[in-house]
C-alpha positions in Angstrom: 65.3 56.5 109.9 62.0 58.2 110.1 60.5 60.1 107.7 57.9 62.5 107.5 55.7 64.5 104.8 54.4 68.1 106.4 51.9 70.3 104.5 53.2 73.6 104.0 53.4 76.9 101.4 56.0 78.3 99.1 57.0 82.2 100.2 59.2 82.6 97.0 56.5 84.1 95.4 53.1 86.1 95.4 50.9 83.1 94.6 52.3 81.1 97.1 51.6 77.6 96.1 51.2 74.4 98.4 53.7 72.1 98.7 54.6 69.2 100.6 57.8 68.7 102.4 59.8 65.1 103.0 61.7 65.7 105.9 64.2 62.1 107.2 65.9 62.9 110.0 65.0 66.4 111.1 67.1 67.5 107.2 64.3 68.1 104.2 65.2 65.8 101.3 62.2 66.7 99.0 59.8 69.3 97.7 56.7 68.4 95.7 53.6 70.5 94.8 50.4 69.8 97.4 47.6 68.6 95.7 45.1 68.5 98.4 45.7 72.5 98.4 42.4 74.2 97.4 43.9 77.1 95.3 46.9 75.4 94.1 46.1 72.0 93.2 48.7 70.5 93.0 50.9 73.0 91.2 54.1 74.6 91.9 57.4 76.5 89.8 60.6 75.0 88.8 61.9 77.7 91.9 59.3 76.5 94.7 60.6 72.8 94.0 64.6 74.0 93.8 64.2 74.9 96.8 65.8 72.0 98.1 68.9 73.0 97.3 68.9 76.3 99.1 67.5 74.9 102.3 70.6 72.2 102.0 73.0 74.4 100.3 76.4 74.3 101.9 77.1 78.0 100.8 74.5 78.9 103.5 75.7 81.4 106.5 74.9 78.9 109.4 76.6 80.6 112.6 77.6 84.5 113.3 80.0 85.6 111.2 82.2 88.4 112.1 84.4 90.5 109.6 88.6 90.3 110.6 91.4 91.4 108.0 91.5 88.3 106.0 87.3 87.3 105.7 85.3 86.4 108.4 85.6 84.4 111.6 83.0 82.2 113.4 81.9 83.5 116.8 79.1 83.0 119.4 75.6 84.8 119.4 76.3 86.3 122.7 80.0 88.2 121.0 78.5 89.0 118.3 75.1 90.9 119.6 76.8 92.2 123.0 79.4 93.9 120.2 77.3 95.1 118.2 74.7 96.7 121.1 78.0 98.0 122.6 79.0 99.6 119.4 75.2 101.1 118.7 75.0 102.4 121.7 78.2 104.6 121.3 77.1 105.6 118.0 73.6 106.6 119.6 75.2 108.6 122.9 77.6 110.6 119.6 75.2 110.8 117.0 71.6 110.4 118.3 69.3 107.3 117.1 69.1 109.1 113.5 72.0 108.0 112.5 70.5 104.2 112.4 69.1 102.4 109.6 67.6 99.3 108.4 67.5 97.8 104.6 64.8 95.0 104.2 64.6 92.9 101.0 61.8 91.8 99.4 61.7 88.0 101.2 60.6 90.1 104.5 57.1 90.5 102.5 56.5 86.7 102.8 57.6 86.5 106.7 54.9 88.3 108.9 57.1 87.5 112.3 60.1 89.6 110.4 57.8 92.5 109.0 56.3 92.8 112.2 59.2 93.1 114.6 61.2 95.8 111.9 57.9 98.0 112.0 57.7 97.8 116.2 61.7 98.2 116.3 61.2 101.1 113.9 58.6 102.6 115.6 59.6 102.1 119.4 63.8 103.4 118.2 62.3 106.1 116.3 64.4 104.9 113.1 64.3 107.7 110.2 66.9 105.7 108.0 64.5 102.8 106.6 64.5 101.4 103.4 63.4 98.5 101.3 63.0 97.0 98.2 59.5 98.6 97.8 61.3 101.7 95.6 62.5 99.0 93.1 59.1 97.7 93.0 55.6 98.8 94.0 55.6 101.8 96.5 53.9 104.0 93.7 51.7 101.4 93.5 50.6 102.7 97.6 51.2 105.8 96.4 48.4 106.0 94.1 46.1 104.1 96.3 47.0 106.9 98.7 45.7 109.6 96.3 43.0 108.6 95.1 41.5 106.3 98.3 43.2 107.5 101.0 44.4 104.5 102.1 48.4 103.1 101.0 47.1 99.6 101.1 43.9 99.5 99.4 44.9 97.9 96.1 42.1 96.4 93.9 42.7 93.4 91.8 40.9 91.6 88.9 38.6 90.0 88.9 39.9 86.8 86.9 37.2 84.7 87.0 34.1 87.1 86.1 35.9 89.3 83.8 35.1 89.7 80.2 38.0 92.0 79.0 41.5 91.6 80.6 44.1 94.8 79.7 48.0 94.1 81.3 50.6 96.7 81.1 54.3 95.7 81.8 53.0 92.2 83.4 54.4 88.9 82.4 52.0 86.3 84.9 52.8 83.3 82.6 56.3 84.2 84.2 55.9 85.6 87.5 52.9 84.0 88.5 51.0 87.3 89.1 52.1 90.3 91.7 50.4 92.1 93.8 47.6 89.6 93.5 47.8 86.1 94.5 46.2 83.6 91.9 47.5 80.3 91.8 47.3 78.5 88.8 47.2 81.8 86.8 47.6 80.6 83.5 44.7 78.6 83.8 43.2 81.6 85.0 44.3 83.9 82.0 43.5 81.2 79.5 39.9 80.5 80.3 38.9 83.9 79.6 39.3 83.7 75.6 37.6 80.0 76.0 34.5 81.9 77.7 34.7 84.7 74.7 36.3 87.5 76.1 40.0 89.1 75.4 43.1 89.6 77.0 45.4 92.6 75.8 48.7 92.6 77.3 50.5 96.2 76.6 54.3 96.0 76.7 57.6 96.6 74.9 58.6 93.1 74.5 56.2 90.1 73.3 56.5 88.2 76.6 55.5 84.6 77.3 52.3 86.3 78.1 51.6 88.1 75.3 52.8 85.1 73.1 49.3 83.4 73.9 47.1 86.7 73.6 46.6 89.8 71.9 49.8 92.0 72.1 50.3 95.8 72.1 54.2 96.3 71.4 54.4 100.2 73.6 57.5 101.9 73.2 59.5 101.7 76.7 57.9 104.1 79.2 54.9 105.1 77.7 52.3 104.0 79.6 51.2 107.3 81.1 50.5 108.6 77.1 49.2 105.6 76.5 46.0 105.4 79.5 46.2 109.2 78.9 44.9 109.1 75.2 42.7 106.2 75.9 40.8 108.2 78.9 40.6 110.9 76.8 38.7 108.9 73.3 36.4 107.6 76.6 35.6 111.1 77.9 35.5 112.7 74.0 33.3 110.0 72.7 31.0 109.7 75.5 31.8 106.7 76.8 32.7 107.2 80.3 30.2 105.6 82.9 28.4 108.5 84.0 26.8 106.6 87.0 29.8 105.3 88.4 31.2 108.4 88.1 28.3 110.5 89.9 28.3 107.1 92.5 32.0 107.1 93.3 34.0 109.7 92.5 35.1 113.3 93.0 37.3 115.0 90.3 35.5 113.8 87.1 35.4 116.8 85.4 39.3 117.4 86.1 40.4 114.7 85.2 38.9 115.2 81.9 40.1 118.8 81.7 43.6 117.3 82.3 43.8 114.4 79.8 42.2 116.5 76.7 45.9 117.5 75.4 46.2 113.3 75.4 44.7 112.6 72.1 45.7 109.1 70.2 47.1 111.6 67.7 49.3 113.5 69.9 50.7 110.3 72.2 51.2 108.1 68.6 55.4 109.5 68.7 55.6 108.6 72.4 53.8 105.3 72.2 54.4 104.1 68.8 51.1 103.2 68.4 48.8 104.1 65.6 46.0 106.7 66.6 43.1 104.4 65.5 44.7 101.5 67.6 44.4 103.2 70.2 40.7 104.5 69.8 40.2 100.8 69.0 41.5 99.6 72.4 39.7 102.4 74.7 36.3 101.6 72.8 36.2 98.1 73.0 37.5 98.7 76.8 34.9 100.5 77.8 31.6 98.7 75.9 32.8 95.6 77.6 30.2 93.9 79.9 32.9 94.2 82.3 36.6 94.7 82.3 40.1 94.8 84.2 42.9 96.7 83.9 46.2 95.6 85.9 49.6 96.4 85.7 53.0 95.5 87.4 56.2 95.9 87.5 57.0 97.1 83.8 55.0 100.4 84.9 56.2 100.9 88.1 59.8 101.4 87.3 59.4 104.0 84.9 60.0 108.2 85.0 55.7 109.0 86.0 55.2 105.2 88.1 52.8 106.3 90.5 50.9 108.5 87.7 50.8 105.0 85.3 49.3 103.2 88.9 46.9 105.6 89.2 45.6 106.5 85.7 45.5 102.3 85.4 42.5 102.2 88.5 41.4 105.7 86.6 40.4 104.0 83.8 38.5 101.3 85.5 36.2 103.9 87.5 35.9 105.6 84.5 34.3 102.4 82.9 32.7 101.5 85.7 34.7 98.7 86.4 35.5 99.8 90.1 34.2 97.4 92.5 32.6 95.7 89.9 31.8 92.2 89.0 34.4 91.2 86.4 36.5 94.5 86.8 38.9 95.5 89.6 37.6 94.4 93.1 39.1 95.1 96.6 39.9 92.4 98.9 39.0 91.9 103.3 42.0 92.1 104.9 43.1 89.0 107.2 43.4 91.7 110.0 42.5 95.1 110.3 46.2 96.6 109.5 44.5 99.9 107.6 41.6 100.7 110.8 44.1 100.1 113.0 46.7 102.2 111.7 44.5 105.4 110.3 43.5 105.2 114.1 46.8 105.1 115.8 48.7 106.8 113.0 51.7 104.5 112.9 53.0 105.0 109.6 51.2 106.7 106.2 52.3 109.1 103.1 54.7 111.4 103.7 54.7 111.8 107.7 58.2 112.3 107.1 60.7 113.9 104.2 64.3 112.4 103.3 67.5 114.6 104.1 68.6 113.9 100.9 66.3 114.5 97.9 63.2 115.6 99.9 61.4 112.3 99.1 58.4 112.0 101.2 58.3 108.3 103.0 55.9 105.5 102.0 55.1 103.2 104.5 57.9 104.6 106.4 60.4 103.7 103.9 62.6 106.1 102.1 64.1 105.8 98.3 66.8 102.6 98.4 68.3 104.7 95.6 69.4 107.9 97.8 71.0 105.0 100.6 74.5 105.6 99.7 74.7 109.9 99.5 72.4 109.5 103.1 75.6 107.6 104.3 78.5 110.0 102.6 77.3 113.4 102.8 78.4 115.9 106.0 75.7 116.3 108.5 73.4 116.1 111.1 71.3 112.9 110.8 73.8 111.4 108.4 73.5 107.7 108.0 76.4 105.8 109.9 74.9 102.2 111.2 73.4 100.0 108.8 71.5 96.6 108.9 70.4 95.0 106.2 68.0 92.0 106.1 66.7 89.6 103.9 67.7 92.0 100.8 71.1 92.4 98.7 70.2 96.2 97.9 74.1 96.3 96.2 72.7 94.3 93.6 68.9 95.9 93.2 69.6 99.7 93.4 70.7 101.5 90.5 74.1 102.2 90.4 75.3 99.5 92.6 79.2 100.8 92.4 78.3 104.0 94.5 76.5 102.3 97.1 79.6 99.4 97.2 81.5 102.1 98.2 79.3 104.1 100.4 78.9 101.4 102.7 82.5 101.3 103.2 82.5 104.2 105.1 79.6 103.0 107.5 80.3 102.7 111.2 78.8 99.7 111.5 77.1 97.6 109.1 75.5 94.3 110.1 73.5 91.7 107.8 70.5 89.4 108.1 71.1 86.6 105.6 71.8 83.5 104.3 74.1 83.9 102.2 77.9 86.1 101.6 76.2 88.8 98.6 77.8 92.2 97.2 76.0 93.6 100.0 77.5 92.2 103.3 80.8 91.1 101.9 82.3 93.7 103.7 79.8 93.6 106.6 81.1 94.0 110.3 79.1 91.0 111.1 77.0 88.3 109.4 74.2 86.8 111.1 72.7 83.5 109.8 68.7 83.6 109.4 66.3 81.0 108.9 64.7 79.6 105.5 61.2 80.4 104.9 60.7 75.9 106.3 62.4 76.9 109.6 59.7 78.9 111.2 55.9 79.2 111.1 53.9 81.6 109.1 50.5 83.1 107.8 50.6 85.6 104.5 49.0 88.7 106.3 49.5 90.7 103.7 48.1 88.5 100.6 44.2 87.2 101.3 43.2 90.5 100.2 45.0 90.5 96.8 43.5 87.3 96.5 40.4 87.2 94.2 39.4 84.0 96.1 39.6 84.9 99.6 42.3 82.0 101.3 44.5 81.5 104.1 46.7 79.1 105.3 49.4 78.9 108.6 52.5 76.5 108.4 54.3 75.5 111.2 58.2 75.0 110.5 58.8 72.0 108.7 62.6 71.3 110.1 64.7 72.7 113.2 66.5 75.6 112.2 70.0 74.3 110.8 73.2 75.2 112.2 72.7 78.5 114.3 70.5 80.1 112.5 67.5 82.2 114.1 64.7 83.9 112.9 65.0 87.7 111.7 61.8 88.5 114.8 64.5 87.3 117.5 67.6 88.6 115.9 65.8 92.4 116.0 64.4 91.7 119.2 67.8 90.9 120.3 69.5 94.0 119.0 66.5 96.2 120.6 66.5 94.8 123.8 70.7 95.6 124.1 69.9 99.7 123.2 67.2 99.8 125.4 64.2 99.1 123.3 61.0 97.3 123.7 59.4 96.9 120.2 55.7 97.9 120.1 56.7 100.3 123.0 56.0 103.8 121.8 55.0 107.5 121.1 54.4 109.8 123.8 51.1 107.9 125.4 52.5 104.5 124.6 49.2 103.5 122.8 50.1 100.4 121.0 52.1 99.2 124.1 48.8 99.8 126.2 46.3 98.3 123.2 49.0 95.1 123.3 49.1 94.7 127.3 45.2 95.3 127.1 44.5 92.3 125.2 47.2 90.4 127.3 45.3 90.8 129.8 42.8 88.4 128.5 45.3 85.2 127.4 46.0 82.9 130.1 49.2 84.0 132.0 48.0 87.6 131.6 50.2 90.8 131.0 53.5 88.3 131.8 52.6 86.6 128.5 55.9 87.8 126.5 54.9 89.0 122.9 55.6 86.7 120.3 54.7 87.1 116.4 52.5 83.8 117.2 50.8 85.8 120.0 50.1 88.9 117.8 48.7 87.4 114.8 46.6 85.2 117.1 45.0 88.5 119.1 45.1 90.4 115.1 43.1 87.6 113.9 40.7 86.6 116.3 39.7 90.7 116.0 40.1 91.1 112.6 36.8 90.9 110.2 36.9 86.9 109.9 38.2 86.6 113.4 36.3 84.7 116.3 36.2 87.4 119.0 37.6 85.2 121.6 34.9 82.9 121.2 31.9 85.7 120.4 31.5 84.9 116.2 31.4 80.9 116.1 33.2 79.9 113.5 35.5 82.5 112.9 39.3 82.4 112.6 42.2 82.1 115.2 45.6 80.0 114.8 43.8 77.1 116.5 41.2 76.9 113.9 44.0 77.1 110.9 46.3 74.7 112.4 43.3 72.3 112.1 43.7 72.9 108.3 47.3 72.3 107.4 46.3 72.4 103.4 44.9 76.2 104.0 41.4 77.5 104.5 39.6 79.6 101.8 37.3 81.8 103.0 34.9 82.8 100.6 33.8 81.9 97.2 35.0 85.7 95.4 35.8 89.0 96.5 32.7 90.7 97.3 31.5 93.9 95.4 30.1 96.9 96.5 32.3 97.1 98.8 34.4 101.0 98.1 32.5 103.1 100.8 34.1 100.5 103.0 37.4 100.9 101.7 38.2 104.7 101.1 39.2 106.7 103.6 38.7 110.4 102.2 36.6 112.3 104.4 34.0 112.9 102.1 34.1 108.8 101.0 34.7 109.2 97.4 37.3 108.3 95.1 39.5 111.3 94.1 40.4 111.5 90.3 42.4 115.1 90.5 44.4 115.5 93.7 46.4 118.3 92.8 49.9 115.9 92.4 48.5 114.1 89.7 47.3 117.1 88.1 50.5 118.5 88.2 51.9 115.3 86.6 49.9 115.8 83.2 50.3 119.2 82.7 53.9 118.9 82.9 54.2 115.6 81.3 56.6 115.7 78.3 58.1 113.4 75.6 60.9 111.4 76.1 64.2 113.5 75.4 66.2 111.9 72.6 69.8 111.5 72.4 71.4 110.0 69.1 74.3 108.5 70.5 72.1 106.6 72.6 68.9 105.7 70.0 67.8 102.5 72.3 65.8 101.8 75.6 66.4 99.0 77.6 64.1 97.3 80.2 64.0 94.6 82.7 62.3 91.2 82.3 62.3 88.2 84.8 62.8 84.5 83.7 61.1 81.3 84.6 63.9 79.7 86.5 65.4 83.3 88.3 63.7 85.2 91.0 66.9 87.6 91.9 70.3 86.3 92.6 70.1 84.2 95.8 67.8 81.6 93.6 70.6 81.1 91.1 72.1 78.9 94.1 69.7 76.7 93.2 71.8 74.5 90.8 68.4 73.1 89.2 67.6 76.4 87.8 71.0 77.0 86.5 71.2 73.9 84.4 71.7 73.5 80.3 74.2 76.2 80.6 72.0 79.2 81.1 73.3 82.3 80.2 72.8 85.6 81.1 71.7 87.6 77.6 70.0 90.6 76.0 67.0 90.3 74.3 67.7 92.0 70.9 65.6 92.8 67.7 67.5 91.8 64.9 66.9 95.3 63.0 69.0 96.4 65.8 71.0 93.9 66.0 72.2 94.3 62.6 72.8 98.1 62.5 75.9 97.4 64.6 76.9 94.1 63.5 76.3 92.0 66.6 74.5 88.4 66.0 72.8 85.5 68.7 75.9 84.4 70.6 78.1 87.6 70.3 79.5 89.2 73.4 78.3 93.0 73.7 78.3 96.1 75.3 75.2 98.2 76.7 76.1 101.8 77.6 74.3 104.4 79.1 74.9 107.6 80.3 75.4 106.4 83.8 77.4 102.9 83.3 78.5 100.4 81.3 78.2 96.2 81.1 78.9 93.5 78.5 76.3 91.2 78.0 75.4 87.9 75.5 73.2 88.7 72.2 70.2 86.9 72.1 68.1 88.4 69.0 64.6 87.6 68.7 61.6 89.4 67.0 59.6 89.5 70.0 61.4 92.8 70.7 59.8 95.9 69.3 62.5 97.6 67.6 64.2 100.1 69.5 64.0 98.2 72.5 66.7 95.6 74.5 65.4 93.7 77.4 68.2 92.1 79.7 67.4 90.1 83.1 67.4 91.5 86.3 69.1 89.3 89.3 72.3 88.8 87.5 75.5 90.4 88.8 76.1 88.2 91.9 79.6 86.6 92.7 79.8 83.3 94.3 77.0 81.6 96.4 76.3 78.7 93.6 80.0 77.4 93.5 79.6 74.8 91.3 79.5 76.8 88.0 79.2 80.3 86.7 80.0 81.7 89.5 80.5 85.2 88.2 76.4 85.5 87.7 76.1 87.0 84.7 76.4 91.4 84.5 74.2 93.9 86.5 71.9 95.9 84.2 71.6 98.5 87.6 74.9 99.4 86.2 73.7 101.2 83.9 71.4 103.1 85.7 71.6 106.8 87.6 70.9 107.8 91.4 70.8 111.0 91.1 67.9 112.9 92.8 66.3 114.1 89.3 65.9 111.0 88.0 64.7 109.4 91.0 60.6 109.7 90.8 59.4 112.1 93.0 56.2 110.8 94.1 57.0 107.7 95.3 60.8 107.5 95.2 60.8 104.6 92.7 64.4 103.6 90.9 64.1 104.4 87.4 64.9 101.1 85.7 62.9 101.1 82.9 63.3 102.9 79.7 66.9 104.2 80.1 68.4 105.4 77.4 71.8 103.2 75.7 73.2 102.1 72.6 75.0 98.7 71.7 78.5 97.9 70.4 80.5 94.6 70.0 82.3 93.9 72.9 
């Protein structure tokens, strides 16, 4: 028997922590947290650890699967991709390359190889139907950026370690281990700055884990636009702005202020439920800090204004000068130089393109998940009919997950990426098995620059892919290369096809040299800002410099300051504080509509041990008989009879579930929290199979409450009432 221990990451989630891996025999048999990792130190989640028991899970899809009258059948690579090109080629010679288009989940963030070859088949197949979980998530997060930097992927995050005042709205770190930023150890992190006399507010509906060991602000459910409204405006009333910063960075002051003086503590208090002087309180001692963050996550992005909460939330920090501060919200290098490179070439942006349903404007190239299944029922040119979905289970993370169930009935041909039967690809034409985040090599692109401390680190595979699996780059390359396609071959002049065989050209074997994902993050980060230049800045990085530091690399002490002229990309360099959308926003922004015979709001929340469904395989996570509940407050609780351990029912206007009672005072009243990820069936096989209900159930897909910035879901907030079940 031999045995070895191989250093390597977790690419569950954002922090991605180090672990080591015992592997006997070419099978893993252990995970453990690395302690020789610099960032990390020896930490890691009850889910980073389970892990295990997905890698080895015998529910995993481990050859092609292909769908017959009865469940699927086992068949060979070669049948199942010469079948499917066949069939995609029909459908493109009937119905033009339009009527394509790709779902990728959330994992595909953490896998640079599979992000890259989805953007280069997207681009070189001219793919219009592309969607991810980005509209359940953070796209008006890029969406802001967009507006007021002109760049979707400059995102500033605090400043941890320096700062002296710490404000979260609708983030749970203690839980999630920070998003969009990537902090290991962040409860250390959170912790230290009350030890070093500062304060940390966290802002949110439910008193989270969080909020249990700081100062809490219990906001009504989607709020948080009144909320950084009113306290903008006591700033600008009172005087307190940062006129410097202002005159330094930005264009639109004045506007901005125009816009938010309707906003006043008094006027918000019936949205927010906050008292006025509260309020005033919490803006003061924001902005007489000696420096101060403001971050928020998911809670505001799901809401009915998301992209006006993510930019009023980086509003407020300019507006204190705490913009590219020390201590306030700082901007990160990136490992390679995705935003030059793409303002140059013009790959994808804001809005290049509009939906044929809804008239949402694309982020990133992606479209709303939520308008997926009327794109693949209504009459039409351009009408949806081929679908492939990868890394993502969008039947059980879109609102209304019924409709889409049955829109993708009526598909052509659908075709899945995974490793595992969901709700999605049940019904799927074909399955095809992909590799575990241990079975192939990787580098987190997209995290060193939401990383306060500036870190790197590439892992080879730790084990042999099991089974038949392959990795999603060679499964897509596959499919392209039997319609014809050549991905990073495109656009009328070919450009990036020309920019790749140019730099060929320089790599022993030449222009032959076949790209591989190893081969273009090697050329992207020997270019990139910390690159080596082929050899011309000693020192610098390439994939044979990282692969001499198995444990990861950090690359500089902090984020550096001063660093905004570097990073926006208006024209006239300045931060803009009143493009003419967010403008529009306040001056139509109204109160919540109320409906008595649904008085209550419910929201998400996550839980230690889930990260969606495909982690409740992990039978570690699911043990002492965890149950899927609602968090209650028992004011509400008792105004319909239901106690802790009563079956209930949760409807809205759009849907319907039953769900456990779980009452609990950290609810402000008014409010129910249930879990997302819940909903599955089957996968974990040894108990509760049935996963608990969907809250997406109980949420609407139609256009008008989709938001129209950014094309987020609209989770958060939704109007119901409870029953007994």
């Amino acid at each position: 028997m031999s045995q070895r221990e191989i250093p390597t990451y977790c690419r569950i989630c954002e922090p991605l922590c180090g672990l080591i891996a015992t592997v006997e025999d070419g099978r893993l048999v252990r995970l453990r947290a690395d302690k020789e990792h610099p960032l990390s130190q020896g930490n890691a989640c009850p889910k980073g650890i389970a892990f295990t028991e997905i890698q080895n899970d015998p529910d995993r899809v481990l050859y092609p699967l292909r769908r017959t009258g009865d469940g699927f059948e086992r068949v060979s690579w070669d049948e199942a991709l010469d079948d499917i090109g066949g069939r995609l080629r029909a459908l493109i010679r009937d119905h033009g390359r339009e009527s394509l288009g790709w779902y990728f989940g959330n994992p595909s963030s953490f896998s640079y190889s599979h992000t890259l070859w989805i953007v280069g088949f997207q681009l070189a197949a001219g793919l219009r139907h592309v969607y991810s979980a980005g509209s359940q998530d953070v796209n008006n997060r890029f969406v802001a950026s967009q507006l007021l930097y002109g760049s979707l992927i400059s995102v500033p995050v605090p400043d941890l370690d320096r700062t002296d005042f710490l404000l979260m709205l609708g983030a749970n770190p203690v839980v999630s281990h920070g998003s969009v930023m990537s902090v290991p150890r962040i409860r250390e992190k959170l912790t230290a700055i009350p030890r070093r006399g500062g304060r940390v507010v966290v802002v949110d509906p439910r008193r989270t884990e969080t909020a249990r060991l700081f100062e809490h602000v219990g906001i009504r459910p989607d709020a948080d636009a009144w909320l950084l409204a009113a306290m903008l405006q006591v700033i600008f009333e009172e005087g307190l702005a940062d006129e410097q910063a202002l005159r330094r960075q930005a264009s639109g002051a004045s506007e901005l202020r125009g816009a938010v003086a309707r906003f006043t503590p008094e006027a918000t208090a019936e949205v927010t439920g906050l008292e006025p002087d509260r309020v005033r309180a919490l803006a003061r001692d924001l902005a007489r800090a000696d420096s101060a963050a403001v971050y928020g996550r998911t809670g505001t992005c799901l809401g009915r204004h998301a992209t006006l909460v993510a930019f009023l939330i980086d509003a407020l920090a300019l507006v204190t000068g705490n913009l590219d501060a020390p201590g306030g919200v700082v901007f990160g290098k990136e490992l390679v130089a995705v935003s030059e490179l793409n303002a140059r070439l013009g790959l994808i942006g804001y809005g290049k393109n509009r939906s044929r349903i809804g008239d949402f404007p694309d982020v990133l190239g992606t479209f709303p998940a939520a308008i997926m299944a009327k794109e693949m029922t209504t009459p039409g040119p351009g009408r949806l009919r081929a679908l492939f979905t990868s890394a993502g289970n969008p039947v059980s993370s879109v609102p209304n997950p019924r409709e889409l169930a049955s829109a993708i009935k009526q598909l052509d041909l659908h075709v899945s990426i995974d490793l595992y039967i969901n709700e999605t690809n049940r019904g799927a034409d074909y399955i095809l098995p992909a590799t575990t985040f241990l079975e192939r090599d990787d580098i987190p692109l997209p995290f060193t620059a939401l990383s306060p401390t500036p870190y790197t680190q590439y892992t080879e595979r730790v084990v042999r892919p099991y089974g038949e699996a392959r990795e999603e780059w060679q499964i897509i390359d596959a499919i392209a290369t039997r319609i014809g396609v050549q991905p990073f071959a495109f656009g009328p002049a070919r450009t990036p096809a020309r920019l790749l065989g140019a730099l060929r050209r320089n790599l022993p074997g030449g222009s032959k040299v076949r790209p591989t994902p190893p081969l273009l993050v090697d050329l992207a980060l020997r270019t990139g800002p910390y690159g080596d230049l082929f050899g011309l800045r000693r020192g610098g990085l390439s994939l044979r410099k990282l692969r001499r530091h198995p444990h990861g690399l950090v690359l500089a002490d902090a984020i550096a300051t001063g660093v905004l002229r570097d990073v926006v990309q208006h024209k006239d360099n300045r931060v803009h504080l009143a493009p003419a959308e967010i403008l529009a926003e306040l001056r139509f922004l109204t109160a919540i509509p109320t409906d008595p015979a649904y008085p209550l709001r419910v929201i998400g929340m996550r839980e230690l041990k889930s990260h969606n469904s495909w982690m409740h395989n992990a039978e570690p996570l699911m043990r002492g008989n965890r149950e899927h509940a609602a968090r209650i407050n028992p004011e509400d609780a008792a105004s319909v009879g239901i106690s802790t351990g009563d079956r209930c029912r949760v409807t809205s206007p759009h849907g319907s579930i039953e769900v456990t009672a779980q009452l609990t005072d950290d609810m402000t009243p008014g409010t129910v929290a249930i879990p997302h990820g819940w909903g599955h069936r089957g996968g974990w096989r040894r108990a509760n199979a049935a996963g608990g209900a969907n809250p997406n159930d109980l949420m609407s897909t139609a256009t008008a409450d989709i938001e129209h910035l950014a094309g987020m879901s609209n989770l958060n907030g939704i109007p119901i009432r409870l029953d007994p079940a």
